[in-house]
N, C-alpha and C positions, 0 to 999 in steps of 0.2 A: 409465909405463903402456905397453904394448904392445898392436896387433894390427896384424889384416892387412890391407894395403896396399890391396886390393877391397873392403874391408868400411869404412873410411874416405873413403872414395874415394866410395862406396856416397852413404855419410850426407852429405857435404859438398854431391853432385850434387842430393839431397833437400832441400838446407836452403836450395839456393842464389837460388832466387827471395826468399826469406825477406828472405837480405844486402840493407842497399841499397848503392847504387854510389856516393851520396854521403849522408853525415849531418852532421849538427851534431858529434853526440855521433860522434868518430872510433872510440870503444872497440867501436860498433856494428857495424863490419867484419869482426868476426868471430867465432869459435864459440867458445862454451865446453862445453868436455867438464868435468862434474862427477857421479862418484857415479854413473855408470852409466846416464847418457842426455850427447848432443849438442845442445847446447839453440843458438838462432838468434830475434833478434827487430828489430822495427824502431821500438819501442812502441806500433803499432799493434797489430800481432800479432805470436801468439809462438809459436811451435812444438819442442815437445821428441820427441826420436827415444829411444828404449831402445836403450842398448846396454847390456848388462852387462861387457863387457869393460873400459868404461871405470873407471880406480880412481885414486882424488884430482883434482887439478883443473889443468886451464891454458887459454889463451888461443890459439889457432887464427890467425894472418893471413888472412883466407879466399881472397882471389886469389892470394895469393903460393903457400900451402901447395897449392891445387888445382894450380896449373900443375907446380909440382913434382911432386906423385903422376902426371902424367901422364906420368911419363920414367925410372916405378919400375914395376917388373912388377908384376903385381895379387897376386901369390901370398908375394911378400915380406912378411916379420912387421918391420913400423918401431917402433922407440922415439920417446913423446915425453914430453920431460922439461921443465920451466918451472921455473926457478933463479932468482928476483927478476923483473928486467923482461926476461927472454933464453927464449928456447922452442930445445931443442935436438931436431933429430930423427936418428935412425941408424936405419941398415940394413944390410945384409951388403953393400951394394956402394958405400955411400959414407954421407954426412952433409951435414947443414945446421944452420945455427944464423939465428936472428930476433930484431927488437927485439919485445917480446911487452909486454902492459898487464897489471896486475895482476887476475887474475881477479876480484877482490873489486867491483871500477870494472864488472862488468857486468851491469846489471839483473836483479835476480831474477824467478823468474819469477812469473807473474802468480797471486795466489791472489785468492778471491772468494768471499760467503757463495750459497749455491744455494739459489732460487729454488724448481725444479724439475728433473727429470734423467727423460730418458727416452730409450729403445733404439732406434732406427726403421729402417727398411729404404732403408740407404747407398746402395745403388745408385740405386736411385728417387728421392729427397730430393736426392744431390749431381748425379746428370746432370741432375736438371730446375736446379738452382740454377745451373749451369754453362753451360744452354743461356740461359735467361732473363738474365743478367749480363751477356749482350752489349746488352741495351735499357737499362743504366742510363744516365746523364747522365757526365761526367763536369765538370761546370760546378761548382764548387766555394762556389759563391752558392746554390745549390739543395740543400743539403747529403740533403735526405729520398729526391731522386732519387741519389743515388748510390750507392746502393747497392738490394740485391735485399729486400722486403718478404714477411715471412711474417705472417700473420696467425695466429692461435695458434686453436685450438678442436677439438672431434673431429674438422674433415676438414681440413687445409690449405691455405692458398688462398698463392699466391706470385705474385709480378709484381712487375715494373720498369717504369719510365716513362723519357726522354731531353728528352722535352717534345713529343718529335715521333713517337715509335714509341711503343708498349707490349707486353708481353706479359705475359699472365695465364696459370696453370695450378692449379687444382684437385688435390690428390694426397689416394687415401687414406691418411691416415698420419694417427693423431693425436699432439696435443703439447699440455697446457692445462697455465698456468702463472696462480695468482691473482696478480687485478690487472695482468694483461698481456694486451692485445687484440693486439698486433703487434710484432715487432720488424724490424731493419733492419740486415742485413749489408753492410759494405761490399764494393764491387766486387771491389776487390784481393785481401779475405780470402776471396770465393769462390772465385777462380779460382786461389789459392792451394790451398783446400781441395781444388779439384778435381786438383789435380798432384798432390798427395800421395795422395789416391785412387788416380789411376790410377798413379801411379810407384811408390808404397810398396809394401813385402814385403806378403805376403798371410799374416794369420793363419791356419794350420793349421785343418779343418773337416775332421772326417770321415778312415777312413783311406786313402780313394782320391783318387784324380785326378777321376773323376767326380764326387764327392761338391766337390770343391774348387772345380772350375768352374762348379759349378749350383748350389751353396747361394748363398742371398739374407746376404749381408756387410750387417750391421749396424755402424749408427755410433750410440756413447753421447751426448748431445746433455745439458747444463747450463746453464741461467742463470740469472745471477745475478747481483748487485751485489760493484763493485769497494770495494778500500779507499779511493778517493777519487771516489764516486757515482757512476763508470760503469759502465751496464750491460753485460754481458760474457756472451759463450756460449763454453762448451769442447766442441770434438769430439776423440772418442777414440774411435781404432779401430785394431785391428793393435798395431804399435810405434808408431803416433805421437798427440800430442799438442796440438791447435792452440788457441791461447784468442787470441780479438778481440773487440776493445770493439767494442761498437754504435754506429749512429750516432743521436744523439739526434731527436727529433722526431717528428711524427704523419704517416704517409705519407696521399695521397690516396687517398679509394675505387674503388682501379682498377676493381673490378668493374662498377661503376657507368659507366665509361667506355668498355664496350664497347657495339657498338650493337644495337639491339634491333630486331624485324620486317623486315629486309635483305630489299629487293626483290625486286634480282636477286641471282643466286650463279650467276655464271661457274667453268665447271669446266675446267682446263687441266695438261697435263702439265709437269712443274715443267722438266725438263732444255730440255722444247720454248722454257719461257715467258723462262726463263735465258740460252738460245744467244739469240733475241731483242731481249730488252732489252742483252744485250751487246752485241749488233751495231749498235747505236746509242747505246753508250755513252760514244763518243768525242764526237762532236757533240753529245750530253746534258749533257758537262761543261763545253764551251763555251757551252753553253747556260743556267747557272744549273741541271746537274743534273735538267733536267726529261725525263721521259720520257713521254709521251701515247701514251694507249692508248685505242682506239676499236674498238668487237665488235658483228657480226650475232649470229645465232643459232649459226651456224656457225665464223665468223672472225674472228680477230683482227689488229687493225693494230698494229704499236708503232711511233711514230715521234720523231724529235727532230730540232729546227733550233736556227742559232745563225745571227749574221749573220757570220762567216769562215768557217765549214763548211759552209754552206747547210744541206740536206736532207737524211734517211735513212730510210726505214723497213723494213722485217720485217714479213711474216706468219708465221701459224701457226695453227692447227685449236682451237677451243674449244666448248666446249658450255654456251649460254646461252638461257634461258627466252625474253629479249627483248635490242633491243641496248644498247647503251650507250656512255659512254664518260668518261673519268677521266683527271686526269695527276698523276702522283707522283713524288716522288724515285727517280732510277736505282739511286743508290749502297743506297739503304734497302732496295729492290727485290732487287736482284743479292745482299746480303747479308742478306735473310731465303729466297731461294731456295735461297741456297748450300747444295751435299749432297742437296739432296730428289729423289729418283725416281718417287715416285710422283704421283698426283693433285693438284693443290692448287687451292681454293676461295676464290675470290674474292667479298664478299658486300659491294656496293654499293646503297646508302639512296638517295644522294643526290651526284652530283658535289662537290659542297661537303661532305660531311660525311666522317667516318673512315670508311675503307677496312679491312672484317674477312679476316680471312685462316686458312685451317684446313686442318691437313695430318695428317691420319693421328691420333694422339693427344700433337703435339708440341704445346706452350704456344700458344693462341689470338694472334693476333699484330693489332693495330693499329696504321696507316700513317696517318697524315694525309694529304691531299690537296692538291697545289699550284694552287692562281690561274693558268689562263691565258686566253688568248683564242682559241679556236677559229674 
């Protein structure tokens, strides 16, 4: 088969979170071109790209062959040919040959009876799954936290837990599938999902450049049971193709874990509240990570000690009903502030209880609160 050397090049850079770096099965290292798609899986997940230039089949080395295209022009037309266990490739300025696996030795791809299938609005659906992935767990004993929780019915409801954060978001978007209240992506197949989002070619829309940038991209959404009872969703959109198994289990009622009648609601500027808590971020992690925050109506302290750092604190300008004060994780802190410029809302119950947090229309966000002695 032949093509072009940027258009392979293209596919492999797309598929390459896919690769893992170490498997069991060695066959897993690399791609199979069959029949006019670049297929890539880990048996977790499996993703097929379309290419139609592809025609018969062979076996890809995936780090070997990438470093190679990086020393071939992008505009070169390569041959690759698989003659038993040998992959040869040619080009107008040179050649290679590899020890290659029998395409047949590489997992087909995933089929499944469907459940239900519906169209929903990709952009919306994969940036909130994208943003919320950063709250799952990744403790491997808690299998329901590790991944991103959709709850199925006419409006969707998503959130991830860690044990220690959460985040909830609401989207309208429906999906109802009988006999299914929720399912549960894993972490990895999200933020896989969302590479291929924002990396992959963009289906044609429309016959302008306007029309391309401002139409709402839809992703086809399936689930449904595998050939050996695992539940499985496929997204399809553009040229690609992702199918991952669920993870089994009944997630908890995040909704239910967010707090209700919040006293106070400290309102503070995100970038102010961020320089901050970083400026105290070094004696926070000698500290067991704690940062203390204490607020008039008008100001806020953030401080931290440890016993080889001593002392630190920061102010900054806030706007609160009455004063208060709380101490939380920095690192959880500094990384739900991360990127926000605008406003953000701090809604404290109770020193002891979770800490709500809300910024603009990004996923509701809950902090637990750390034990100290003031």
């Amino acid at each position: 088969m032949q093509m072009r050397v940027n258009r392979l090049r293209e596919a492999l850079n797309l598929l390459k979170p896919v690769v893992p770096k170490k498997a069991t099965l060695p066959v897993l290292q690399n791609i199979l071109l069959t029949d006019g798609k670049a297929e890539a899986t880990d048996l977790e997940v499996a993703v097929a790209l379309d290419m139609p230039e592809v025609d018969g089949q062979c076996l890809i080395p995936y780090r070997t062959v990438v470093e190679l295209l990086k020393r071939i022009p992008g505009d070169e037309t390569v041959t690759l040919e698989q003659k038993g266990m040998g992959l040869n490739l040619t080009w107008s300025g040179g050649k290679a040959s590899y020890d290659a696996n029998d395409p047949k030795d590489y997992p087909p791809f995933p089929k499944f009876d469907a459940k239900a299938q519906h169209s929903v609005d990709g952009d919306m659906l994969i940036g909130t799954l994208s943003l919320i992935a950063d709250y799952c767990s990744s403790d491997e004993a808690r299998p329901v936290l590790t991944g991103v929780t959709i709850y199925l019915n006419e409006t969707l409801e998503v959130a991830a837990s860690d044990g220690f954060r959460m985040a909830y978001q609401p989207l309208p978007i429906a999906f109802e599938a009988e006999g299914v209240n929720s399912i549960i992506i894993p972490a990895r197949a999200v933020r896989l999902l969302s590479h291929l989002w924002d990396k992959g070619p963009r289906a044609p829309v429309g016959d302008s450049l306007i029309e391309l940038l401002t139409s709402k991209r839809q992703v086809g959404l399936t689930l449904g049971g595998g050939m050996l009872g695992d539940e499985m969703l496929k997204a399809e959109f553009g040229r690609v193709t992702l199918v991952t198994k669920l993870v089994s289990g009944t997630p908890p009622q995040f909704k239910q874990l967010i707090p209700q009648d919040v006293q106070t609601e400290v309102q503070v500027m995100a970038p102010d509240f961020e320089r901050a808590v970083r400026g105290v971020s070094d004696v926070a992690s000698d500290g067991g990570g704690i940062a203390r925050l204490s607020w008039s109506k008008t100001k806020m302290t953030v401080s931290a000690k440890s016993e080889d750092k001593g002392q630190v604190e920061t102010n900054l300008s806030v706007d609160s009903p009455e004063p208060g004060k709380i101490a939380i994780n920095n690192r959880y802190l500094l990384s739900y502030l991360h990127d926000k410029e605008g406003v953000v809302t701090m809604g404290v119950r109770d020193p002891q209880e979770p800490i709500l947090f809300h910024y603009g229309v990004s996923p509701t966000v809950v902090i637990m609160p750390m034990a100290v002695q003031w």
